[in-house]
N, C-alpha and C positions, 0 to 999 in steps of 0.2 A: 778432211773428215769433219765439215763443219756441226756443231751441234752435240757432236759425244763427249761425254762427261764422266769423268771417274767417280763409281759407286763403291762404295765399301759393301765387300761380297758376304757381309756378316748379321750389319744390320741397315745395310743400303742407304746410308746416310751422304753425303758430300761435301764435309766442311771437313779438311785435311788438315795437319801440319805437315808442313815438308820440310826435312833435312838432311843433308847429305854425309854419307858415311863411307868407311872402309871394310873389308872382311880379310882378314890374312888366311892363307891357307894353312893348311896342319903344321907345317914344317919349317912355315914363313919363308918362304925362296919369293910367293908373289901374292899380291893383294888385287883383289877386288871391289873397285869401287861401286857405289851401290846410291841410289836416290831411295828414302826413308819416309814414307807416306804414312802418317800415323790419323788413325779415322778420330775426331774431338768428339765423337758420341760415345763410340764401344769401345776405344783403345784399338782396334785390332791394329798390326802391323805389317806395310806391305814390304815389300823389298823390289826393285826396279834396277836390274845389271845396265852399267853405265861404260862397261871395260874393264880392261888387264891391267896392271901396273907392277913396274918389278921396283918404285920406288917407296921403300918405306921403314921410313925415320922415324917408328915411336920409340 
């Protein structure tokens, strides 16, 4: 898919920070890891599922 580009669907901007995260579920048995695309114009926040993990040592 040469050529597409991620827009920020808020105020269409393309200059991102990206970093990667965790989400625990309610009860913590399993987490969800997550890639964290933050737009450097509007703030808005994306979230991008990356997998399951039952490992989690916070």
């Amino acid at each position: 898919m040469e050529g597409r580009r991620l827009k920020c669907p808020l105020c269409g901007g393309t200059d991102f920070q990206v970093e990667e995260g965790k989400l625990d579920s309610k009860w913590g048995f399993t987490a969800h890891k997550v890639k964290i695309v933050i737009c450097k114009n509007c703030g808005y926040v994306m979230l991008f599922y990356e997998g399951r993990t039952i490992w989690d040592f916070d």
